[in-house]
C-alpha positions in Angstrom: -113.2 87.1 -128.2 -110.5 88.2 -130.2 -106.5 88.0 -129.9 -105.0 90.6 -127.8 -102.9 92.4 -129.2 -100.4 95.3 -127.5 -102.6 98.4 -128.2 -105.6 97.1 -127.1 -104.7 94.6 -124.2 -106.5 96.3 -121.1 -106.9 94.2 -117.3 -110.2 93.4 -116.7 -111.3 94.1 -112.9 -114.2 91.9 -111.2 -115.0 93.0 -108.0 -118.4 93.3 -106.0 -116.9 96.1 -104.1 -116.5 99.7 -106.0 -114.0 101.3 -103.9 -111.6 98.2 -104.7 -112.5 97.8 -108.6 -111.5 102.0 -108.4 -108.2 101.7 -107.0 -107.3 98.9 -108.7 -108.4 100.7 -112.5 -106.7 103.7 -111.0 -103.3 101.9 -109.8 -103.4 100.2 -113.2 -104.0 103.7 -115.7 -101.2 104.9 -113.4 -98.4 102.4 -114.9 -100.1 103.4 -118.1 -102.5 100.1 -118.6 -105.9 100.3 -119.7 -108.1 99.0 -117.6 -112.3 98.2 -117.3 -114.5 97.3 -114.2 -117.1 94.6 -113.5 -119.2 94.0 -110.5 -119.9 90.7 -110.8 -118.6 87.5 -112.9 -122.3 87.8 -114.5 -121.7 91.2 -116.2 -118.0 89.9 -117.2 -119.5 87.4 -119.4 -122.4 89.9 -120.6 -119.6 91.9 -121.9 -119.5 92.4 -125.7 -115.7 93.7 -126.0 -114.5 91.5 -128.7 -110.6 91.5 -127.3 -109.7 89.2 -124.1 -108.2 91.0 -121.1 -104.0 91.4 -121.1 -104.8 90.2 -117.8 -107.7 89.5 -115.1 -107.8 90.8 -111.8 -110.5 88.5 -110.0 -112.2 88.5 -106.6 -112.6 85.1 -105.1 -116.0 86.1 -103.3 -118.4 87.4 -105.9 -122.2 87.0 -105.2 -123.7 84.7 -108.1 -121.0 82.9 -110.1 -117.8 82.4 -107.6 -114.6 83.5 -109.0 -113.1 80.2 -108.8 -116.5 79.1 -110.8 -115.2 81.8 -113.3 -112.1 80.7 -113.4 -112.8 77.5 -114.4 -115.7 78.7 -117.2 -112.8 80.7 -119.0 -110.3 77.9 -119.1 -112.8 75.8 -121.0 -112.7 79.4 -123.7 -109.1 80.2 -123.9 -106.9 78.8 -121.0 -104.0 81.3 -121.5 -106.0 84.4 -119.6 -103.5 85.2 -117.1 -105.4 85.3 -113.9 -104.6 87.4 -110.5 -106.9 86.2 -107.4 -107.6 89.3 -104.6 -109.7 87.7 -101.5 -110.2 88.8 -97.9 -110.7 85.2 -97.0 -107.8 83.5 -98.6 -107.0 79.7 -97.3 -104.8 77.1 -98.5 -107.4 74.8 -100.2 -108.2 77.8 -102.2 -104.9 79.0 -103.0 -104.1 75.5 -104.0 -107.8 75.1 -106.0 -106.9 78.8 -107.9 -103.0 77.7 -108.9 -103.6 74.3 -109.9 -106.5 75.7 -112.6 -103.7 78.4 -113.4 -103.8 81.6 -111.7 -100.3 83.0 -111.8 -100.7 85.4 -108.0 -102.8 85.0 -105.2 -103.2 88.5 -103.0 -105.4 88.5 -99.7 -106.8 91.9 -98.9 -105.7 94.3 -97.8 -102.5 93.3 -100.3 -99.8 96.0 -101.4 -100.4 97.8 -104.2 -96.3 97.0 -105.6 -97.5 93.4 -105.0 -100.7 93.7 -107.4 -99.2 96.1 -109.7 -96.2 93.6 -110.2 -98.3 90.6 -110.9 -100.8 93.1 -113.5 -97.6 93.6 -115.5 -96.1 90.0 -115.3 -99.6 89.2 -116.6 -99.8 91.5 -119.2 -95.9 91.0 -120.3 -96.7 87.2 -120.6 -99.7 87.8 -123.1 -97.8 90.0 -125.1 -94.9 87.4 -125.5 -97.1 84.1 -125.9 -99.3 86.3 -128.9 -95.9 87.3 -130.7 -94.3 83.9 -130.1 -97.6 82.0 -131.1 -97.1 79.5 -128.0 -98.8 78.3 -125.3 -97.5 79.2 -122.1 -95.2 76.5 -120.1 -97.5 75.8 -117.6 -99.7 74.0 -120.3 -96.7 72.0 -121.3 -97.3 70.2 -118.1 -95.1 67.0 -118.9 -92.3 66.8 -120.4 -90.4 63.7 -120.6 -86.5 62.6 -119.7 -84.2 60.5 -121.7 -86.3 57.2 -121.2 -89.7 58.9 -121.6 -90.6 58.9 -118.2 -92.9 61.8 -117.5 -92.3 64.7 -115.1 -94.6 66.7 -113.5 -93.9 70.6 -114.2 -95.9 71.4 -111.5 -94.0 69.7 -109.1 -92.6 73.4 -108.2 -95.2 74.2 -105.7 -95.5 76.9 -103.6 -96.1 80.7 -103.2 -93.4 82.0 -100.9 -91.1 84.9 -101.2 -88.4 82.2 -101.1 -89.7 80.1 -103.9 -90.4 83.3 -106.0 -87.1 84.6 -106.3 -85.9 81.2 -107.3 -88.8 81.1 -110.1 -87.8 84.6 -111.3 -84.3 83.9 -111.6 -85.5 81.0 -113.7 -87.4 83.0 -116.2 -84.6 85.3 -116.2 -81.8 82.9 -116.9 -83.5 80.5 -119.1 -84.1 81.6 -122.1 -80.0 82.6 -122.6 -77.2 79.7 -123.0 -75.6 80.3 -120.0 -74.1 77.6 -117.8 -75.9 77.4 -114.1 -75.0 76.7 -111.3 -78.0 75.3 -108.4 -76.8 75.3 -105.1 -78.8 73.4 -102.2 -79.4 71.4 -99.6 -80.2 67.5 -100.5 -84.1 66.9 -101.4 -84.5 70.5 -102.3 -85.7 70.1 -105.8 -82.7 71.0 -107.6 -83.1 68.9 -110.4 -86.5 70.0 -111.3 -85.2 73.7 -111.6 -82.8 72.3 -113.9 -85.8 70.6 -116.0 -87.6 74.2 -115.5 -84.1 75.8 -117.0 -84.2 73.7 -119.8 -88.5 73.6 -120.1 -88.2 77.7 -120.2 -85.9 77.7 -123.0 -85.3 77.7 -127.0 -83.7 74.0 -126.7 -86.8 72.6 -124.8 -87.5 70.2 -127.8 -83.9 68.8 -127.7 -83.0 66.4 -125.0 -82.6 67.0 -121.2 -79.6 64.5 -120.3 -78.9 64.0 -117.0 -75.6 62.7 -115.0 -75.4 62.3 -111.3 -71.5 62.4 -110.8 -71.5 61.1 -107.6 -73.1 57.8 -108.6 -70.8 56.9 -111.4 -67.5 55.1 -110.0 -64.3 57.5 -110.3 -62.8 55.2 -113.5 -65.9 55.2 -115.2 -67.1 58.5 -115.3 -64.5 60.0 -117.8 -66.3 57.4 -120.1 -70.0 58.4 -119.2 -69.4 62.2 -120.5 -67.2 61.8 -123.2 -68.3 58.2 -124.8 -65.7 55.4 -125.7 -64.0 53.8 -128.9 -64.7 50.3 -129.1 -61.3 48.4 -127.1 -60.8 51.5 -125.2 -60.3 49.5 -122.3 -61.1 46.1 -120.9 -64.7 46.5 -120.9 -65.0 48.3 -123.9 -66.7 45.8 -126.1 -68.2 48.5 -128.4 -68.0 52.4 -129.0 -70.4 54.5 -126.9 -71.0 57.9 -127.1 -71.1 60.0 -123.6 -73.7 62.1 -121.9 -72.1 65.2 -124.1 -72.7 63.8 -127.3 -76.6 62.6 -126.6 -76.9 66.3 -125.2 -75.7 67.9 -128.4 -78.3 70.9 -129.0 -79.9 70.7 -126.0 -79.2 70.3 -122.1 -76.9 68.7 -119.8 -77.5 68.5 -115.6 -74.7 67.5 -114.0 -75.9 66.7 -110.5 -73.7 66.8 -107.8 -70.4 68.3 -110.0 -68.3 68.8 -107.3 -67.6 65.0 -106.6 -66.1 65.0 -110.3 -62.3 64.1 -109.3 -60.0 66.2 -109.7 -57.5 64.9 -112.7 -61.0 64.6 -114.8 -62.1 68.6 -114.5 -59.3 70.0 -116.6 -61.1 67.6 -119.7 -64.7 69.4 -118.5 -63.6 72.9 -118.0 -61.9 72.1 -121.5 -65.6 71.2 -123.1 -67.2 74.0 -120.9 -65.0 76.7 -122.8 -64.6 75.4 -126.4 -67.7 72.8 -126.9 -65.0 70.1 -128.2 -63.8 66.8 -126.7 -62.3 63.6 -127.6 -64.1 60.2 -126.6 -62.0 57.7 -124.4 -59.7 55.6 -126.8 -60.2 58.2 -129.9 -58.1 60.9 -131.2 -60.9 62.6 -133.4 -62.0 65.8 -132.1 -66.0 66.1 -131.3 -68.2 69.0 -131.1 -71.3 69.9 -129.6 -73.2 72.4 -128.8 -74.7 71.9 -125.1 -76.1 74.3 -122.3 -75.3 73.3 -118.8 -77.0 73.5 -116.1 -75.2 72.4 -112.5 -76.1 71.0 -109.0 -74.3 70.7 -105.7 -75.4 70.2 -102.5 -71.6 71.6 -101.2 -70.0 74.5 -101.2 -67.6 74.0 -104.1 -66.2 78.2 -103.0 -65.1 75.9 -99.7 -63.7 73.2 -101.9 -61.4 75.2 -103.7 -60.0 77.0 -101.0 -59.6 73.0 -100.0 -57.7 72.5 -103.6 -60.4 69.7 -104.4 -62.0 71.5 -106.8 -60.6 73.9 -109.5 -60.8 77.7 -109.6 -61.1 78.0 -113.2 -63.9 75.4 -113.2 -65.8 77.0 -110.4 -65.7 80.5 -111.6 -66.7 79.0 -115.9 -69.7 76.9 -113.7 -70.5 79.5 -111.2 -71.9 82.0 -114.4 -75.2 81.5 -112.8 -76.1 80.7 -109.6 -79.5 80.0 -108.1 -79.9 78.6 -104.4 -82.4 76.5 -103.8 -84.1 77.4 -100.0 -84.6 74.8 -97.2 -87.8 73.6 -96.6 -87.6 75.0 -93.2 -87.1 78.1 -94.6 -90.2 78.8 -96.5 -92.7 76.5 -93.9 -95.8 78.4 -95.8 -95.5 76.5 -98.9 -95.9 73.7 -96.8 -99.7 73.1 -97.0 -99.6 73.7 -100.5 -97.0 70.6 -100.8 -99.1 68.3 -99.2 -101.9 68.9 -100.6 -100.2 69.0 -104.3 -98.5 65.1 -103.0 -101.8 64.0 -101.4 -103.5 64.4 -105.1 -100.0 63.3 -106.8 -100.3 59.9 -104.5 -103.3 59.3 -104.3 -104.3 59.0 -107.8 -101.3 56.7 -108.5 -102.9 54.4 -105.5 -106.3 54.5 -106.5 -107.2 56.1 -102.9 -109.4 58.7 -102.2 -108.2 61.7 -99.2 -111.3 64.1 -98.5 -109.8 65.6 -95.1 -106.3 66.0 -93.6 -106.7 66.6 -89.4 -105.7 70.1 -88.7 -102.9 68.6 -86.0 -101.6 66.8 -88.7 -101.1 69.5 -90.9 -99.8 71.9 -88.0 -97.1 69.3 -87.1 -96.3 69.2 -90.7 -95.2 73.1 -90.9 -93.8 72.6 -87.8 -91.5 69.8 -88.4 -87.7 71.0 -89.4 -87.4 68.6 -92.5 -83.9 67.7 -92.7 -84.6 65.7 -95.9 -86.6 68.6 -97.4 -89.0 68.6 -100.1 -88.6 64.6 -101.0 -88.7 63.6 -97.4 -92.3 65.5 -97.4 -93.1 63.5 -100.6 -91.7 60.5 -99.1 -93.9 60.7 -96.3 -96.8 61.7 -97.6 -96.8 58.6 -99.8 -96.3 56.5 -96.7 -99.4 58.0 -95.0 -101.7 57.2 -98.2 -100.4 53.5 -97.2 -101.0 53.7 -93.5 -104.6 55.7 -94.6 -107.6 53.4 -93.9 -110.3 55.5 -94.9 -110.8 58.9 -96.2 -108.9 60.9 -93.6 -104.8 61.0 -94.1 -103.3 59.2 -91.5 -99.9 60.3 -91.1 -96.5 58.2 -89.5 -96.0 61.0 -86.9 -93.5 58.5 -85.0 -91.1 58.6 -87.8 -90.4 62.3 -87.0 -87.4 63.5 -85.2 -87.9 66.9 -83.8 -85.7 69.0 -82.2 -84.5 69.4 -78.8 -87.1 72.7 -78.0 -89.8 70.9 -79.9 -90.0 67.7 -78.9 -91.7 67.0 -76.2 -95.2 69.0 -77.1 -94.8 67.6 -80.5 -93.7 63.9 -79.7 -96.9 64.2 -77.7 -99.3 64.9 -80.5 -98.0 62.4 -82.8 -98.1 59.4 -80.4 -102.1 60.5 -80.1 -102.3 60.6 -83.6 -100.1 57.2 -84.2 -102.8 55.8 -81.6 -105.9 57.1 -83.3 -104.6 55.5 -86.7 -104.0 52.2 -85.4 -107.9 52.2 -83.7 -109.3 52.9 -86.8 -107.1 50.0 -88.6 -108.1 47.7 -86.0 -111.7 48.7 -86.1 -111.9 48.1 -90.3 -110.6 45.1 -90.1 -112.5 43.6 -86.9 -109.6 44.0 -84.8 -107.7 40.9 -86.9 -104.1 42.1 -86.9 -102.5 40.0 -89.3 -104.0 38.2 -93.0 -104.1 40.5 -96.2 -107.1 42.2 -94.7 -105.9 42.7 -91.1 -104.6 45.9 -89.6 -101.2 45.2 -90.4 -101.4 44.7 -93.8 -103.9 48.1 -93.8 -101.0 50.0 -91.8 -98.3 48.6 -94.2 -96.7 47.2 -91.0 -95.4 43.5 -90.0 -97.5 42.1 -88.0 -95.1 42.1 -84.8 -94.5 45.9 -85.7 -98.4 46.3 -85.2 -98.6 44.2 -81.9 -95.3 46.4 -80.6 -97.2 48.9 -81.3 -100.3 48.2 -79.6 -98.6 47.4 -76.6 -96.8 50.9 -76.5 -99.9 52.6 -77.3 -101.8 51.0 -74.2 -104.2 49.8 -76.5 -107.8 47.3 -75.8 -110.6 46.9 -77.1 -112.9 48.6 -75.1 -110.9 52.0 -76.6 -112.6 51.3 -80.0 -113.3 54.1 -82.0 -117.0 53.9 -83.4 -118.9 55.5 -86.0 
């Protein structure tokens, strides 16, 4: 297959149902898009058009050759096809199965015809722009790496909410300009990765991302870890240094939590914010850079200014941007995917294998208020690959705190499932609690955690768990 190019890019419809492969070519030729039919992924790949589709519109249940099964064929031919799924049957395994291999919108039947016709041009827009830039997409620049090569997961952003897309879109929008932005969120809500996305999406992406949380630097040395010192500057000062501004220079600069910059230090960063130009501590030689910043606050710095601890003039050259980041709790449906996305991401690091996650578990999950938010999901998760005996996830339901109007139903579910994991550790290891092989050590646990435990839990041996 050939390039596409923009007179010829057309979306390709595969559908075993006629009446939706002719409202779909119809919908598309209405927003003036070409567009050609298939009944089956078969007679797709029989089809001698020598240009690739603009975009794919794909049905997940096709007799023959799956659409999943299709999906996967063309990524070994050209992985850049922007793919849209339709199904009647949609679950979470799937939706997580067709984003992970790269489908950019996932519609169950019967979907909206906005929704679909949005997602057709997104698709197409995207080919267009990766053909004249001559770039793979950013998905397939899947790690990048921070300023002491650790590697990041891009995909880390998971999830398909309404929530989560607005965010995403006001990424795309804002990234590719030099505007300063401001994310605002609640702790554990991913703000930092929205910042790598910021800087992933853009012209400087092969500069460095520099990152400064100004609440862990102490108040006397933080002047010192933005703008650099001069050798003798102070005490401690044993040789020049330069700051997080200078290593930044031509690319990026996150400044987590900004608003616990002290005051008497924010006139020297609304000075650099405006004019690009600083002094280092102990030097009277003026530096420029050129840096894009990119913000993060888990307070309201509005509140804080009204509170004179934060400046107005800072707030409003910051505040060019601003993207907040949702709660957990407030887009539960991206839960699933989550877990299943931290089940892989864990589970690989540990060498374990997961092939089944209870359905209780997973519906206490969702319904769980998540005060930490995304990383106290992650966090979890990785502690139920530890407590995980076998193949099924076994997850720390005690741990949870629910609230008031929750709690007793839920509390109830978890102590079963608590129980259920501590039979099957018991039953692996021949009911031995403690020893690198005993239950203990299988739960992650101390050994007089595990026999607490056991007592609360009511538990003897005749309530084995067999097979």
């Amino acid at each position: 297959m050939n390039s596409v190019n923009g007179h010829n890019a057309s979306v390709f419809v595969i559908d075993d149902d006629a009446t939706i492969r002719e409202s779909i070519s119809n919908l598309a030729r209405s927003a003036g898009i070409k567009a050609k039919t298939f009944c089956s992924a078969q007679e797709f790949l029989a089809n001698r058009d020598p240009h690739i589709p603009g975009c794919l519109v794909l049905d997940v249940q096709l007799p023959g050759l799956s659409g999943l099964d299709l999906q996967e064929e063309l990524a070994k031919v050209d992985p850049h096809i922007p793919i849209i799924f339709i199904t009647g049957h949609g679950d979470i395994p799937m939706t997580v199965r067709a984003m992970k291999a790269g489908a950019i919108e996932f519609l169950t039947k019967p979907f909206h015809d906005g929704d679909l016709l949005k997602a057709i041009e997104q698709g197409m827009n995207r080919t267009r722009q990766f053909q004249q830039r001559g770039e793979k997409p950013a998905r397939d620049r899947s790690r990048i790496e921070d300023e002491h090569g650790h590697q990041i997961m891009f995909c880390d952003i998971a999830g398909q909410s309404a929530a989560l897309r607005r965010v995403l879109n006001a990424v795309e929008t804002v990234a590719p300009t030099d505007c300063t932005v401001l994310i605002q969120g609640e702790s554990g809500t991913g703000k930092e990765l929205i910042a790598r996305a910021v800087h992933e999406l853009s012209a400087r992406r092969d500069k460095p991302f520099v990152k400064l949380n100004c609440a862990a630097i102490p108040t006397g040395l933080l002047e010192s870890e933005l703008f650099g010192h001069e050798k003798g500057a102070f005490t401690s000062a044993i040789a020049s240094k330069a700051g997080r501004f200078e290593l930044a220079d031509g690319g990026t600069l996150f400044l987590d939590e900004i608003g616990d910059i002290p005051l008497e230090l924010q006139p020297k960063l609304l000075r650099v914010l405006q004019d690009q130009e600083f002094e280092r501590v102990g030097s009277t030689r003026t530096l420029r850079v050129n840096v894009r910043i990119v913000a993060a606050t888990n307070r309201s710095l509005l509140h804080m200014v009204t509170e004179r601890q934060f400046r107005s003039d800072l707030y409003y050259r910051v505040n060019v941007f601003p993207i907040t980041l949702p709660a957990l709790r407030d887009r539960r449906e991206d839960i699933p995917l989550l877990v299943h996305h931290f089940v892989r991401k864990c589970s690989s690091r540990m060498h374990k294998r997961i092939e089944s996650i209870p359905h209780e578990a997973m519906e206490a999950l969702v319904k769980y208020d998540w005060p930490g938010n995304v990383r106290e999901l992650e966090n979890l998760i990785e502690r139920a690959l530890i407590l995980s005996p076998a193949a099924e996830l076994c997850v720390p339901f005690s741990e949870l705190r629910q609230a008031p109007a929750q709690e007793r139903e839920t509390c109830s579910t978890l102590n079963v499932m608590e129980r259920e994991c501590i039979l099957r550790a018991l039953n692996d290891s021949g009911w031995v609690i403690g020893g690198l092989n005993g239950a203990a050590a299988r739960l992650g646990l101390k050994r007089t955690t595990l026999q607490y435990k056991i007592q609360k839990h009511g538990i003897v041996r005749s309530s084995e768990i067999r097979g």
